[in-house]
Biotite code that builds the C-alpha atoms (Angstrom):
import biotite.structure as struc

atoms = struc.array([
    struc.Atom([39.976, 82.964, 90.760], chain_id="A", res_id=1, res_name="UNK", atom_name="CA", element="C"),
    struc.Atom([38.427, 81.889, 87.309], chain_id="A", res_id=2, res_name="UNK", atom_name="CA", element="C"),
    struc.Atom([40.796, 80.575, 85.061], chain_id="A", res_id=3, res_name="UNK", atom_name="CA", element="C"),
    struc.Atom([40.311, 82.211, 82.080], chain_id="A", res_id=4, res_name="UNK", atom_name="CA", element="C"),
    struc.Atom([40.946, 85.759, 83.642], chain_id="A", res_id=5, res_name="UNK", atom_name="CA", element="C"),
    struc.Atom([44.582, 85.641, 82.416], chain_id="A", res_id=6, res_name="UNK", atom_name="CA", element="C"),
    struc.Atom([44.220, 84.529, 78.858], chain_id="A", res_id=7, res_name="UNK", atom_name="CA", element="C"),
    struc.Atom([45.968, 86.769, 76.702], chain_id="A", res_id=8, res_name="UNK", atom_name="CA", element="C"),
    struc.Atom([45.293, 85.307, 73.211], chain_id="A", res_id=9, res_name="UNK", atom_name="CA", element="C"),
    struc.Atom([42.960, 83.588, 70.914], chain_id="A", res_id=10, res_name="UNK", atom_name="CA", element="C"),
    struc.Atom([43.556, 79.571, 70.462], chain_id="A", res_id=11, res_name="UNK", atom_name="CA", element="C"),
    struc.Atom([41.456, 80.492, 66.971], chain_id="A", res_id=12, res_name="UNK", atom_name="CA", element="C"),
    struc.Atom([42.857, 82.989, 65.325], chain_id="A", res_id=13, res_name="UNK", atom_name="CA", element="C"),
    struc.Atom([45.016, 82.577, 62.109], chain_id="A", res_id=14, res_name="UNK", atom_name="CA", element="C"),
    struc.Atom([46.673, 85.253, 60.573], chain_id="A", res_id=15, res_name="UNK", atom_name="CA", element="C"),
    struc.Atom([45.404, 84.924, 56.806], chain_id="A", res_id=16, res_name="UNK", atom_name="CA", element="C"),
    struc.Atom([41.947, 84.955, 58.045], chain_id="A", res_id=17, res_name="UNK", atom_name="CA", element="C"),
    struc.Atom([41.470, 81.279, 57.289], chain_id="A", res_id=18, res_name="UNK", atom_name="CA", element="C"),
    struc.Atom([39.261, 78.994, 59.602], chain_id="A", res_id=19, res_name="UNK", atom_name="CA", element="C"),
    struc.Atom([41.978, 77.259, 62.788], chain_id="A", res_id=20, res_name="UNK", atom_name="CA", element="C"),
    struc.Atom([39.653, 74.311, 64.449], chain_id="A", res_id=21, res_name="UNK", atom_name="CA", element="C"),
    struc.Atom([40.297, 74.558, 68.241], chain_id="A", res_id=22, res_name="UNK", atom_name="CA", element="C"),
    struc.Atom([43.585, 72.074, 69.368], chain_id="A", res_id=23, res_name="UNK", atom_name="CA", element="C"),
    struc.Atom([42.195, 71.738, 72.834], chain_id="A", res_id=24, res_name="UNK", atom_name="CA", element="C"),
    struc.Atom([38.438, 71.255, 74.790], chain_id="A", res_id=25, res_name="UNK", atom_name="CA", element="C"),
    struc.Atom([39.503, 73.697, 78.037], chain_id="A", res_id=26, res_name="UNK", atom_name="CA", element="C"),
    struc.Atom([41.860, 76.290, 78.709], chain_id="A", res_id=27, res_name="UNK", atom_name="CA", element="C"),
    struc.Atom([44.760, 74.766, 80.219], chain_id="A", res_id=28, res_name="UNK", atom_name="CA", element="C"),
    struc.Atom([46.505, 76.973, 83.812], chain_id="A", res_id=29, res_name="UNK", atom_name="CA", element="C"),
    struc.Atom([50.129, 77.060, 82.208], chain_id="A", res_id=30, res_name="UNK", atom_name="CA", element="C"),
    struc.Atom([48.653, 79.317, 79.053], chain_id="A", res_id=31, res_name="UNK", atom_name="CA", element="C"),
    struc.Atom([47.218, 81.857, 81.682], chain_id="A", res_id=32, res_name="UNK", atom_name="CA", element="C"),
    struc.Atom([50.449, 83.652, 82.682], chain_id="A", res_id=33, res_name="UNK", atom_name="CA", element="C"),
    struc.Atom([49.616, 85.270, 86.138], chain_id="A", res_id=34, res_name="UNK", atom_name="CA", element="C"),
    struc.Atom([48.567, 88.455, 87.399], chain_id="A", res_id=35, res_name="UNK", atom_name="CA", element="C"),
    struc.Atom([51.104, 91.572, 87.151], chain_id="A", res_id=36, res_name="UNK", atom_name="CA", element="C"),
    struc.Atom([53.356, 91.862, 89.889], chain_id="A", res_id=37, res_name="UNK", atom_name="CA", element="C"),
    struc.Atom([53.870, 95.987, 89.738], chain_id="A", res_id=38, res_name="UNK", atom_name="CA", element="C"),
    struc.Atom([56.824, 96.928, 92.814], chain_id="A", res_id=39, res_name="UNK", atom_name="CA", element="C"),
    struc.Atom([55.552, 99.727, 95.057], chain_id="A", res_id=40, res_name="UNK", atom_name="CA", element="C"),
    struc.Atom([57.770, 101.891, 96.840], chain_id="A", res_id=41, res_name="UNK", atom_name="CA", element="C"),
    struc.Atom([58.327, 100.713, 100.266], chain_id="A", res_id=42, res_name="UNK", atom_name="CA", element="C"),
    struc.Atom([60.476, 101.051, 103.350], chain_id="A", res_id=43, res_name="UNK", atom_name="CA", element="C"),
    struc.Atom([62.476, 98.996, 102.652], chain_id="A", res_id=44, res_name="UNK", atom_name="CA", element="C"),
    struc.Atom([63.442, 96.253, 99.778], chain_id="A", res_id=45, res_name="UNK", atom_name="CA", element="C"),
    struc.Atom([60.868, 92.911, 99.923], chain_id="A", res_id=46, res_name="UNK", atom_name="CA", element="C"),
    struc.Atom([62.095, 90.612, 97.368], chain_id="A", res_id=47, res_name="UNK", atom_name="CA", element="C"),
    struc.Atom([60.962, 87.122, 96.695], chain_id="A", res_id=48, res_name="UNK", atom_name="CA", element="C"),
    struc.Atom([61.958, 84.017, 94.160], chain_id="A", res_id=49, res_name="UNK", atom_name="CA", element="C"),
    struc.Atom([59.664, 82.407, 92.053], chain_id="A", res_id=50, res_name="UNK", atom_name="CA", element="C"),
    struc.Atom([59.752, 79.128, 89.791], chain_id="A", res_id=51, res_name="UNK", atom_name="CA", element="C"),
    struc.Atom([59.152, 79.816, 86.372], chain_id="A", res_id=52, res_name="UNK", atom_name="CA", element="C"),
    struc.Atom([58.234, 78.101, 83.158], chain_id="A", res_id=53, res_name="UNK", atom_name="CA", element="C"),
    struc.Atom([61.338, 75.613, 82.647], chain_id="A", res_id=54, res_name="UNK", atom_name="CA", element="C"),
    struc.Atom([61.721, 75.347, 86.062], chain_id="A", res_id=55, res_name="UNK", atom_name="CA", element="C"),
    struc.Atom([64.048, 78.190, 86.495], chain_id="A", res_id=56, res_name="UNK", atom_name="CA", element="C"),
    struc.Atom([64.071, 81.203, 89.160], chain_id="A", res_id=57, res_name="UNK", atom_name="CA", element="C"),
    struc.Atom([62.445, 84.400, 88.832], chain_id="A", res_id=58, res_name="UNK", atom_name="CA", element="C"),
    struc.Atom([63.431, 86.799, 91.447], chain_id="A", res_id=59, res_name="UNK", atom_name="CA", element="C"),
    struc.Atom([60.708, 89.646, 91.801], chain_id="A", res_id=60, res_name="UNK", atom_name="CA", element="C"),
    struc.Atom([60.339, 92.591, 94.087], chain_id="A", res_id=61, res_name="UNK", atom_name="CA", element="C"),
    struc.Atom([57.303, 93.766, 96.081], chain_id="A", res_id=62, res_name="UNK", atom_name="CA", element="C"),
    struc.Atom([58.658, 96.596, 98.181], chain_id="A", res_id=63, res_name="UNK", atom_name="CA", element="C"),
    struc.Atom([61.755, 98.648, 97.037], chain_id="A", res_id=64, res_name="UNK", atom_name="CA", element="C"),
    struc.Atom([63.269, 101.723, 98.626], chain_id="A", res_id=65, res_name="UNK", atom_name="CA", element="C"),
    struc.Atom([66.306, 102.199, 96.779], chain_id="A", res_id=66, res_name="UNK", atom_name="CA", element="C"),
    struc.Atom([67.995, 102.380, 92.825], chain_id="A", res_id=67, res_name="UNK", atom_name="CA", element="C"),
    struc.Atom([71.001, 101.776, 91.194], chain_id="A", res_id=68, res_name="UNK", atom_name="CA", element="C"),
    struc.Atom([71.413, 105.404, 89.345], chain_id="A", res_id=69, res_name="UNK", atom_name="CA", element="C"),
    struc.Atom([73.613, 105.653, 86.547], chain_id="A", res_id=70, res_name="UNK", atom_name="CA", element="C"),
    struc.Atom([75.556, 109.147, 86.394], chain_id="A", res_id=71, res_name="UNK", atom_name="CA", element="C"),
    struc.Atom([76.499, 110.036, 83.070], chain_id="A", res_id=72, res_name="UNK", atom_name="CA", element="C"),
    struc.Atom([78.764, 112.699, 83.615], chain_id="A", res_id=73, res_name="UNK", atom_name="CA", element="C"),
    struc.Atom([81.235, 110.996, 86.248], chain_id="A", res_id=74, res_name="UNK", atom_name="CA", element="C"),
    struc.Atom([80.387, 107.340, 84.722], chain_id="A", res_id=75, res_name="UNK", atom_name="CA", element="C"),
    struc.Atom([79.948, 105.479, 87.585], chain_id="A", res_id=76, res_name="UNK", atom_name="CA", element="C"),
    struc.Atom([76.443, 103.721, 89.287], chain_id="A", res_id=77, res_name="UNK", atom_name="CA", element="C"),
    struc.Atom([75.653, 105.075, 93.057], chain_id="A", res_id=78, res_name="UNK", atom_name="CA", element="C"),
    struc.Atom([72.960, 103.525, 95.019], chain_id="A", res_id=79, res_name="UNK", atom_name="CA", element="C"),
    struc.Atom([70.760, 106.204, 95.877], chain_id="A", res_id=80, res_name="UNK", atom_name="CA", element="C"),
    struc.Atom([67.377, 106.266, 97.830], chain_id="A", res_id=81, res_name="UNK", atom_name="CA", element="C"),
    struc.Atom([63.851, 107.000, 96.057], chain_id="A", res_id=82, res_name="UNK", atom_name="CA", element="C"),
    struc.Atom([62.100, 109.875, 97.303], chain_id="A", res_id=83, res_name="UNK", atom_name="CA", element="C"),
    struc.Atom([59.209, 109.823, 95.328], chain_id="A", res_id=84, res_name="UNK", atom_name="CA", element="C"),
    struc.Atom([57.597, 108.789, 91.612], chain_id="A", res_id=85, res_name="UNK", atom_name="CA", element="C"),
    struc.Atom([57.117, 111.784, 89.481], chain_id="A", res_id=86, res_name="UNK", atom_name="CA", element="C"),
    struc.Atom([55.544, 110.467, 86.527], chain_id="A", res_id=87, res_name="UNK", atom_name="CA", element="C"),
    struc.Atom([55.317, 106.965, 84.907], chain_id="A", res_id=88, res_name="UNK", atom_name="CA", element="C"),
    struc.Atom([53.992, 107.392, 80.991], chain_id="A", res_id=89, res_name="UNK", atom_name="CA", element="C"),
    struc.Atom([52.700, 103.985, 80.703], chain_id="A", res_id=90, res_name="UNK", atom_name="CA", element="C"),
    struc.Atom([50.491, 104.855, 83.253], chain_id="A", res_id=91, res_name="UNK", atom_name="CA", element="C"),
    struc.Atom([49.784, 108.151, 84.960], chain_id="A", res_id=92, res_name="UNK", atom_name="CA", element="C"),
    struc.Atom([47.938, 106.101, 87.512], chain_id="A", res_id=93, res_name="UNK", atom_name="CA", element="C"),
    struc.Atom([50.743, 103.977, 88.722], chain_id="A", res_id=94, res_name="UNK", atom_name="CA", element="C"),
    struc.Atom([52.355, 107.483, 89.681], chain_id="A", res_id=95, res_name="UNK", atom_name="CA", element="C"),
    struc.Atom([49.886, 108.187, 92.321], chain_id="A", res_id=96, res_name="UNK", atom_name="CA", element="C"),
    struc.Atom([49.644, 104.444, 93.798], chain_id="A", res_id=97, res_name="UNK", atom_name="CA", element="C"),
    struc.Atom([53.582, 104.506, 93.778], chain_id="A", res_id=98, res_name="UNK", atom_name="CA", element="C"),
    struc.Atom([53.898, 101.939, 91.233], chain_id="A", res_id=99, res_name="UNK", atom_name="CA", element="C"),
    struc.Atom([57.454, 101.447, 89.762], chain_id="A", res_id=100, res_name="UNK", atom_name="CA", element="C"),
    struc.Atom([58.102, 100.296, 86.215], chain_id="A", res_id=101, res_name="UNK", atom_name="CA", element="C"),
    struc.Atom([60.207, 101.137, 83.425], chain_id="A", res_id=102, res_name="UNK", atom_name="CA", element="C"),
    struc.Atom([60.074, 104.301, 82.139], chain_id="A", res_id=103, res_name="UNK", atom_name="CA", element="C"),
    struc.Atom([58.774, 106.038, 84.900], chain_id="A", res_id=104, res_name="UNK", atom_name="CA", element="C"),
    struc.Atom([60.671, 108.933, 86.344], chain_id="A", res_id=105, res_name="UNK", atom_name="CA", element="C"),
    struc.Atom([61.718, 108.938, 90.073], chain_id="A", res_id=106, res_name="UNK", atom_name="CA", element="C"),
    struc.Atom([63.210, 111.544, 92.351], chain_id="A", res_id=107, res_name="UNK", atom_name="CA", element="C"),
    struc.Atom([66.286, 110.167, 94.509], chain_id="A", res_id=108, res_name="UNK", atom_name="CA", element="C"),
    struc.Atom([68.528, 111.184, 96.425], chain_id="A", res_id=109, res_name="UNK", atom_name="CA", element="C"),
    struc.Atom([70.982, 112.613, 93.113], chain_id="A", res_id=110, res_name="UNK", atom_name="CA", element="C"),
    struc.Atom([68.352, 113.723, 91.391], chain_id="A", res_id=111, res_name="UNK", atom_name="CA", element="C"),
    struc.Atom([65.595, 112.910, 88.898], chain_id="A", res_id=112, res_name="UNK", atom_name="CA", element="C"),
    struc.Atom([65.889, 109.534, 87.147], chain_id="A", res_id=113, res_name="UNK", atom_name="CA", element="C"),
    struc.Atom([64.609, 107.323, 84.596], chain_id="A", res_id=114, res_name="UNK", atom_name="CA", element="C"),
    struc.Atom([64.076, 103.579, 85.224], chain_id="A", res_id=115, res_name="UNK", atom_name="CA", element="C"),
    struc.Atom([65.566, 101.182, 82.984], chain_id="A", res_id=116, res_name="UNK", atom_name="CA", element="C"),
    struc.Atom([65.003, 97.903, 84.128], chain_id="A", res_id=117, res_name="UNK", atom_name="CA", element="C"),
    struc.Atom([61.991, 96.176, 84.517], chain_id="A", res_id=118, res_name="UNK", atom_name="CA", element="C"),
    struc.Atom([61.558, 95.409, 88.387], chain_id="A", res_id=119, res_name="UNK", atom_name="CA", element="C"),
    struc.Atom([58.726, 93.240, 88.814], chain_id="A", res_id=120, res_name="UNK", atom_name="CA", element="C"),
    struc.Atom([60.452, 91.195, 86.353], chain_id="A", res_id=121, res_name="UNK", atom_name="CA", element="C"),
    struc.Atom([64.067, 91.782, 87.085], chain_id="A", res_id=122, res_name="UNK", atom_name="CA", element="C"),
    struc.Atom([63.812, 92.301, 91.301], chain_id="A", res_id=123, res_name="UNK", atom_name="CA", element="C"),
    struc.Atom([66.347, 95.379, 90.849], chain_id="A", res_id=124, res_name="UNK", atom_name="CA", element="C"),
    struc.Atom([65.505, 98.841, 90.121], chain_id="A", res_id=125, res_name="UNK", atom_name="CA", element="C"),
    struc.Atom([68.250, 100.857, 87.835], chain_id="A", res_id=126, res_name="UNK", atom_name="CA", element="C"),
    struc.Atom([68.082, 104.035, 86.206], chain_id="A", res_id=127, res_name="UNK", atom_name="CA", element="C"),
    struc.Atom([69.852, 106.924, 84.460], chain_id="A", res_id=128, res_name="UNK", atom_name="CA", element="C"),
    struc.Atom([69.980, 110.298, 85.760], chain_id="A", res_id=129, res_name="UNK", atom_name="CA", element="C"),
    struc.Atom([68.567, 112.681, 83.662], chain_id="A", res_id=130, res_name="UNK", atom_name="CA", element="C"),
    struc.Atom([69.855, 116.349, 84.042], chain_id="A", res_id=131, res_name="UNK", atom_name="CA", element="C"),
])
């Protein structure tokens, strides 16, 4: 893996356009970030904990089979099984691969929902039913 495949940013840009000299000779790992960690819809629910910058505890999720579904009308949360990803706006692709992430729009066992959280990031998925 080459390191500077997850760079996201510029170590010389300046935003009035003025010259920035460069702080450092190489780009160091901790700037890189890591690769994306999109949840697919699974059997069942794979999660997994990771150490993050700080040292504290991410916990992410790999697999996941079911949602926390807000309904509106009797204002309560059921836990309710995904059938299948309609349509994700961010990325019409991650529909067909069965990539969850927020804003995409599952079918469960309820109904049709919208995801709210952000699961790779989070390691839950919840959503609001949408009628």
């Amino acid at each position: 893996m080459k390191l500077g495949a997850f760079y996201k940013g510029s170590d010389l840009k300046k935003p009035t356009g003025g010259k920035k000299r460069r702080v450092r000779k190489t780009k160091k790992k901790a700037l890189g970030g890591g690769s994306p960690q999109i949840p697919k819809l699974g059997e069942n629910d794979v999660r997994y904990v990771e150490r993050v910058r700080g040292g504290n505890i991410k916990v992410r999720i790999r697999e996941v089979r079911y949602a926390n579904v807000y309904v509106a009308k009797e204002k309560k949360h059921v836990k309710a099984k995904i059938l299948s990803i309609v349509s994700t706006p961010a990325n019409p692709d991650f529909a067909r691969r069965n990539f969850i992430v927020k804003g995409a729009v599952i079918q469960t066992e309820v109904g049709k929902a919208v995801v709210t959280s952000r699961p790779g990031q989070d390691g839950v998925v919840n959503a609001v039913l949408v009628e």
